[in-house]
N, C-alpha and C positions, 0 to 999 in steps of 0.2 A: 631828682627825687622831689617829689610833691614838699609844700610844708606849708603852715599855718606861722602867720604873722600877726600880732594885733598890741594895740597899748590901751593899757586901761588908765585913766586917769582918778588920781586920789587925792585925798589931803588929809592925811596922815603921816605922822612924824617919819622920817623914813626907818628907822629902827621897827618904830610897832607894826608897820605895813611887809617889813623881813621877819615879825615875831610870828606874825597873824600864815606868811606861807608856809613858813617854817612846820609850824604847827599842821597845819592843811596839808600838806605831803605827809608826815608823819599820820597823819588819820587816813589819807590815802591807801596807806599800806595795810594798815589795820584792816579797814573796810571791806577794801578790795582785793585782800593778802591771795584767794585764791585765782583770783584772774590777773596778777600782775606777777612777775617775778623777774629774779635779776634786778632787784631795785635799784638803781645807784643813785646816790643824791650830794654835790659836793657846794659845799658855800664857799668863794671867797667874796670877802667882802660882801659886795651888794649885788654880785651876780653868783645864780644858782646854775647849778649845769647838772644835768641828768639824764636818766634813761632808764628803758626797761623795756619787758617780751611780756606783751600780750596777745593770745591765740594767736603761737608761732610770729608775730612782729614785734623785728622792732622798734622804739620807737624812740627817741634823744632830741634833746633840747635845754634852752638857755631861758634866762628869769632876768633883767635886769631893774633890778629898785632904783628907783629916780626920787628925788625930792618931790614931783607931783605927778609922777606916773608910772607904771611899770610897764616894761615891754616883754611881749614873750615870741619865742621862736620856737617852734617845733619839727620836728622831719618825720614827717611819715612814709612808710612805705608803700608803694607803688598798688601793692594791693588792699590800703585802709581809704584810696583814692574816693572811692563813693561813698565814703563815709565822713569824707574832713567836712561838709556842711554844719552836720548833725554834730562831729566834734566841735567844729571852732565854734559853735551855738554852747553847747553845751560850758566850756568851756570858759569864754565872754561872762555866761551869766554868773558862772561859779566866779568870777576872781570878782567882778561886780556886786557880790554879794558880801563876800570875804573883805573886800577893799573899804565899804561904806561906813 
C-alpha cells in the first residue's frame, strides 16, 4: 500500500503543538464534514491515530508529537496513488503553517 511519510519540525511546547492538531482535525471535520466520513480520531498520549473514507477510500494514519518535531504516516490507497504528490504537498504546508 502506497503511504506518505514526512516530519515537520517545531518549537513549540509539545502540549501546544497536540492542542494546535487537536484542534485542526476537529475543523477538519467541520469543513470537510461532506467529503469525509467514518471519522475516527484516537489520542493516546502524543501519538494520534486515525482514519476515514473519502470518495469510497480509505484512508489511516499516525501523528507522533516530539519535543521538536512531529512525524506523520499516512496509508493511502492504491487508487489515491496519483494523487499523494498533490496530497503530501498539501499536507507539509498545512502542518507548517499550523506548527509556526
Amino acid at each position: 500500500m502506497p503511504s506518505i511519510s514526512m516530519t515537520i519540525s517545531h518549537k513549540l511546547q509539545r502540549q501546544e503543538a497536540i492542542q494546535r492538531l487537536e484542534s485542526r482535525f476537529g475543523d477538519l471535520q467541520e469543513t470537510y464534514g461532506s467529503q469525509i466520513g467514518d471519522f475516527k480520531e484516537n489520542w493516546d498520549g502524543e501519538i494520534l491515530k486515525f482514519g476515514f473514507t473519502t470518495f469510497n477510500l480509505n484512508i489511516s494514519g499516525s501523528v507522533e508529537v516530539d519535543t521538536s518535531e512531529v512525524r506523520l504516516f499516512v496509508e493511502l490507497p492504491l487508487a489515491a496513488m496519483m494523487f499523494k504528490e498533490m496530497i503530501q504537498k498539501q499536507i507539509g504546508d498545512e502542518l507548517q503553517k499550523l506548527l509556526s
